[in-house]
Backbone bond lengths (Angstrom), bond angles and torsions (degrees), N, CA, C in turn:
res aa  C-N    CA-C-N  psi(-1)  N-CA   C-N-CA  omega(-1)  CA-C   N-CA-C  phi
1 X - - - 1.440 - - 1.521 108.67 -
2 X 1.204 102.76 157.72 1.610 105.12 -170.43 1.814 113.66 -139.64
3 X 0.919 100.53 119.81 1.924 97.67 179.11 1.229 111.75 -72.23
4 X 1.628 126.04 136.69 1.829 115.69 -171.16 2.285 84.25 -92.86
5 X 1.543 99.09 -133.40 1.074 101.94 -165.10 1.495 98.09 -114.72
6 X 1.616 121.11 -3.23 0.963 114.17 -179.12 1.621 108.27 -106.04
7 X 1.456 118.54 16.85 1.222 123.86 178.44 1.852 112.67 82.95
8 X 1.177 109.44 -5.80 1.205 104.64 162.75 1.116 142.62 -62.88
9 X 1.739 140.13 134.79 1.186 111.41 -178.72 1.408 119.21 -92.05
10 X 1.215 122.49 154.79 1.678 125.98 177.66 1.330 106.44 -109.04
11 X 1.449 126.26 144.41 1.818 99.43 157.17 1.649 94.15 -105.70
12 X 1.603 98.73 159.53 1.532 115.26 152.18 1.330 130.62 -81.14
13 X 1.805 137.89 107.45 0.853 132.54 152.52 0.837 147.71 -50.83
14 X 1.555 130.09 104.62 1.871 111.13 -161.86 1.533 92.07 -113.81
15 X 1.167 132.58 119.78 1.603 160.91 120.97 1.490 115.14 -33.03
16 X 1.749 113.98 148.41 1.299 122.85 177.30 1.276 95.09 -59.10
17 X 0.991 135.82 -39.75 1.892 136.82 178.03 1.654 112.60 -47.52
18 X 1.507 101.43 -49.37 1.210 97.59 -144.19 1.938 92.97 -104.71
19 X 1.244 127.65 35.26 1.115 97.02 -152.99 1.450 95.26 -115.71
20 X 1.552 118.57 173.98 1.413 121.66 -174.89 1.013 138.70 -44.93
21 X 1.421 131.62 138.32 1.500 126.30 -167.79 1.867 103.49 -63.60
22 X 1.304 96.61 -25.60 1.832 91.27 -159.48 1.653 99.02 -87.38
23 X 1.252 122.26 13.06 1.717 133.02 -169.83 1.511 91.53 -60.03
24 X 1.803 112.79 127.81 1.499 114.41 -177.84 1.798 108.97 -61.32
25 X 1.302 128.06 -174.65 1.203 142.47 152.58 1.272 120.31 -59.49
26 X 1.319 82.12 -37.09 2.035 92.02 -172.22 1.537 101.52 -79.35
27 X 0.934 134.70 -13.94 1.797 129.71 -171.21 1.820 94.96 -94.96
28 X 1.343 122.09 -34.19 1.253 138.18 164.88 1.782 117.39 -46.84
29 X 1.227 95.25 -56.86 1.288 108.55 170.00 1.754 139.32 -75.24
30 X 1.876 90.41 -23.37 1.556 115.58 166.99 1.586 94.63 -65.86
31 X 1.142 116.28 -56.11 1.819 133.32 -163.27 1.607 101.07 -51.86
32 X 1.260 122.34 -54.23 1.751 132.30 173.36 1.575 110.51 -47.45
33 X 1.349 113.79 -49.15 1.422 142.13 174.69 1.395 100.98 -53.44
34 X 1.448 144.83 -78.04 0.972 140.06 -169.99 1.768 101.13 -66.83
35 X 1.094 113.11 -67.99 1.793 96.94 179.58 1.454 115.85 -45.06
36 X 0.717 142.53 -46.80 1.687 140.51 -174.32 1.592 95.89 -67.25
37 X 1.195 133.90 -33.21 1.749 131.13 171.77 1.208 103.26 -60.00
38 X 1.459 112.97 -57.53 1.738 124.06 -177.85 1.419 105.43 -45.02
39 X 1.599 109.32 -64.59 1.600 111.54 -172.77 1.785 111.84 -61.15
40 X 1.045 107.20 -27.43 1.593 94.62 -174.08 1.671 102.03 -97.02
41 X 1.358 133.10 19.33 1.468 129.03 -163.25 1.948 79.31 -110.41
42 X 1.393 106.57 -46.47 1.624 127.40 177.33 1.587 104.52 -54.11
43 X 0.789 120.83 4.05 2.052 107.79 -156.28 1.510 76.97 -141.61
44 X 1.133 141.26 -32.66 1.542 138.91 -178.05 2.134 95.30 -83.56
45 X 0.883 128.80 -56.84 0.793 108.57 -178.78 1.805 126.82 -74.39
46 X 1.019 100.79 4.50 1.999 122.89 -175.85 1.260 94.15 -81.54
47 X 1.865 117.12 -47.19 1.009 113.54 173.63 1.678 143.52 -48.01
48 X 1.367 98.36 -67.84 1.281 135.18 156.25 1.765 109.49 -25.87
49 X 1.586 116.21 -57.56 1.465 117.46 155.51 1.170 109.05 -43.88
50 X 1.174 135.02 -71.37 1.388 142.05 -113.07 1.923 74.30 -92.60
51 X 1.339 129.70 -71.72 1.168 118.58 177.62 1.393 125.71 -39.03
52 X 1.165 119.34 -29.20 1.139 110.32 173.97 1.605 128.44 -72.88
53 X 1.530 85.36 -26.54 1.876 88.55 -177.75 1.769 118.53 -79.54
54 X 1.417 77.26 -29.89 2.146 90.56 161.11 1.545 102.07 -45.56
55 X 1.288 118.46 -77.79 1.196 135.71 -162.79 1.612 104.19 -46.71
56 X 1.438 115.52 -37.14 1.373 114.71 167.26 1.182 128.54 -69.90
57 X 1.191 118.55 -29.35 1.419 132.36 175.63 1.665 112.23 -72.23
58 X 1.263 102.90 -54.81 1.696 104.82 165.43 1.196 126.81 -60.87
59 X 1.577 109.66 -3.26 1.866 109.35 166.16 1.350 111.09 -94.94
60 X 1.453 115.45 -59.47 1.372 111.92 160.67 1.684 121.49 -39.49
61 X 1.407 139.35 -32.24 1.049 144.00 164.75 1.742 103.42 -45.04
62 X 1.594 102.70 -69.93 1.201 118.05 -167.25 1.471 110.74 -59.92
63 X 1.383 119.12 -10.14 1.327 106.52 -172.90 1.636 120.47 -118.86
64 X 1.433 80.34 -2.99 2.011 83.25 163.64 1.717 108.73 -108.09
65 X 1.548 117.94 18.35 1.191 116.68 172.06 1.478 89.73 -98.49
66 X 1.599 138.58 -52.98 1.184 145.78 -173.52 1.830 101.05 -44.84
67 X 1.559 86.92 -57.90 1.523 87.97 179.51 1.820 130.58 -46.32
68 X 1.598 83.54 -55.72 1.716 111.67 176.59 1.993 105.36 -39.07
69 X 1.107 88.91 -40.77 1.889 103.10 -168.23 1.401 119.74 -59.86
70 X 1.889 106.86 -55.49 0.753 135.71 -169.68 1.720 110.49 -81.08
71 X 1.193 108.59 6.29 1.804 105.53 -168.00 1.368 88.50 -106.10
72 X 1.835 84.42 150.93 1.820 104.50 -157.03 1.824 92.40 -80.17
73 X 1.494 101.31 158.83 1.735 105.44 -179.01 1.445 75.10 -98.68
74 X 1.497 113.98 166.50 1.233 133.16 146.62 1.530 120.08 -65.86
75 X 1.409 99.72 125.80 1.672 102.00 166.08 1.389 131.11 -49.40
76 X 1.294 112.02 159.55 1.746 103.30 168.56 1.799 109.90 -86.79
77 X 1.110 129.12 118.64 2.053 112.38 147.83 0.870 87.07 18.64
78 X 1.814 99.31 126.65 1.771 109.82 120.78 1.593 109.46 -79.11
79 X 1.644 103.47 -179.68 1.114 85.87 -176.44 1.450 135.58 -94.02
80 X 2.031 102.96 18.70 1.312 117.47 159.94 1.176 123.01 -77.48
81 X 0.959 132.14 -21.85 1.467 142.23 -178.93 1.646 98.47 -81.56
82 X 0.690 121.80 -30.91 2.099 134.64 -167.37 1.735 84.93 -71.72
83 X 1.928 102.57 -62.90 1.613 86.05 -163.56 1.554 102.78 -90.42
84 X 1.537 145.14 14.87 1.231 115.08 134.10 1.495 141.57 -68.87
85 X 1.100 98.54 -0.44 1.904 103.93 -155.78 1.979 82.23 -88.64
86 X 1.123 100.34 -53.19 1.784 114.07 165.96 1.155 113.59 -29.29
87 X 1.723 128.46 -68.66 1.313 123.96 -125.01 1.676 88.02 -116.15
88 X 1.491 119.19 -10.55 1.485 126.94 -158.44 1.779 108.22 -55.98
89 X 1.819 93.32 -51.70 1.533 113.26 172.95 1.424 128.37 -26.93
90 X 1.574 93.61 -49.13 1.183 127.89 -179.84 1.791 133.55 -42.23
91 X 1.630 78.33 -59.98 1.586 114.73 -155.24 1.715 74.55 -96.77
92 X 1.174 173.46 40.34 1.362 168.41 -157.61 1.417 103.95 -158.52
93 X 1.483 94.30 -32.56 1.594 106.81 -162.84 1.725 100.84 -57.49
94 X 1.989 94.36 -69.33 1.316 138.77 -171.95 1.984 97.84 -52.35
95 X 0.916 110.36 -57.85 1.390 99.46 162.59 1.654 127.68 -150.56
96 X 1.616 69.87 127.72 1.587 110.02 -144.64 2.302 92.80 -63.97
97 X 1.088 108.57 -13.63 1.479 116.87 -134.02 1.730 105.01 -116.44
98 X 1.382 105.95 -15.60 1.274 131.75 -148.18 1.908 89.95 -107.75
99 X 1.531 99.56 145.92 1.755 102.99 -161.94 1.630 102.73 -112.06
100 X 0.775 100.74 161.46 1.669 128.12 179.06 1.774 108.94 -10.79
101 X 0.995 95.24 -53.57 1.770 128.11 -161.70 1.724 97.54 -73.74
102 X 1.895 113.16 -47.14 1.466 123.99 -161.95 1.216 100.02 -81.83
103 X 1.524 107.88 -34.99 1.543 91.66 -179.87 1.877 119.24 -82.67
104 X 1.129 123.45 -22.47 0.861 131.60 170.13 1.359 123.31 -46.74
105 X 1.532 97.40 -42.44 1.968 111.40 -172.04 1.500 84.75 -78.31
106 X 1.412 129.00 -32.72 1.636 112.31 -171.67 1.620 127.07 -76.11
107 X 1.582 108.65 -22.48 1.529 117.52 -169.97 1.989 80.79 -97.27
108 X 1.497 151.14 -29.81 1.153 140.90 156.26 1.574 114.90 -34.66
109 X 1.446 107.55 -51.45 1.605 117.49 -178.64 1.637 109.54 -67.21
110 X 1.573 120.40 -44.82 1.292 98.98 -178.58 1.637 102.65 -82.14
111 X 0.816 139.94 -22.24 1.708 141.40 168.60 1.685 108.83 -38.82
112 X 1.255 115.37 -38.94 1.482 138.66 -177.90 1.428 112.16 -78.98
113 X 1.128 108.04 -37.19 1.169 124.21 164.93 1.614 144.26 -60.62
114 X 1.934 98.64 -48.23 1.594 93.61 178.84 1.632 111.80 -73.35
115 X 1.065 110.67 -173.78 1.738 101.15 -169.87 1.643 68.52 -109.43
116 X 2.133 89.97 -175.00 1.734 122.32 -170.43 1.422 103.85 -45.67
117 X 1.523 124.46 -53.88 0.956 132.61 -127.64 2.071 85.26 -92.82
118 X 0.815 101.52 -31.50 1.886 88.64 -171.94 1.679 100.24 -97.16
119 X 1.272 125.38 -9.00 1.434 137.62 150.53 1.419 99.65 -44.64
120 X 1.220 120.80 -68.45 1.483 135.29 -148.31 2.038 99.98 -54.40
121 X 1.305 106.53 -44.68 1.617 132.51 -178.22 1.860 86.55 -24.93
122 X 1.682 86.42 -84.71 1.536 95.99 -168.59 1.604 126.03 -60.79
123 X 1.607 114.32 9.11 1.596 94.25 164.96 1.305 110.53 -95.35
124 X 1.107 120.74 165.42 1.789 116.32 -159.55 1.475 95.37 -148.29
């Protein structure tokens, strides 16, 4: 510590930069000692990340294959659906005027209608 002229005290900072010419070898060599602890305490924990994000990555991996597996395929037609997709055109044509719901109850009615044997056409 150092007194200025106004009686204040200052301290002096001394830094690896700034420090005395007469500084032993051995405080030089303490100084290497502690950085090389620092750097390898740093490289252990880089690690430790770096494993961990593997480990994250291999769950997320694992879980859109689980996922991938488990997802439903789409069915094929029955073979009511086969003869509406057919006859819909049709029945739209004939009335032009008739809503979502009317035509629906109408291609149901001829569905009800054909016998087994022209049923049979549309299973595939």
């Amino acid at each position: 510590m150092a007194n200025d002229k106004k009686g204040k005290i200052g301290l002096t900072i001394r830094s690896r930069i700034n420090r005395p010419k007469n500084a032993s070898s051995n405080d030089a060599s303490k100084l290497k000692e502690l950085n090389s602890a620092f750097e390898s305490s740093k490289n252990k924990n880089n690690s430790k990340k770096e494993k961990a994000a593997k480990k994250e990555k291999a769950a997320k991996k694992e879980k859109a294959a689980k996922k991938e597996k488990t997802a439903k395929k789409p069915r094929k037609l029955n073979a009511y659906m086969v003869f509406a997709m057919e006859v819909r055109e049709s029945v739209k044509k004939n009335h032009p005027t008739a809503s979502i719901i009317d035509i629906a109850k109408k291609i149901g009615a001829l569905w009800r209608a054909l016998s087994d044997s022209e049923k049979a056409k549309y299973k595939k």
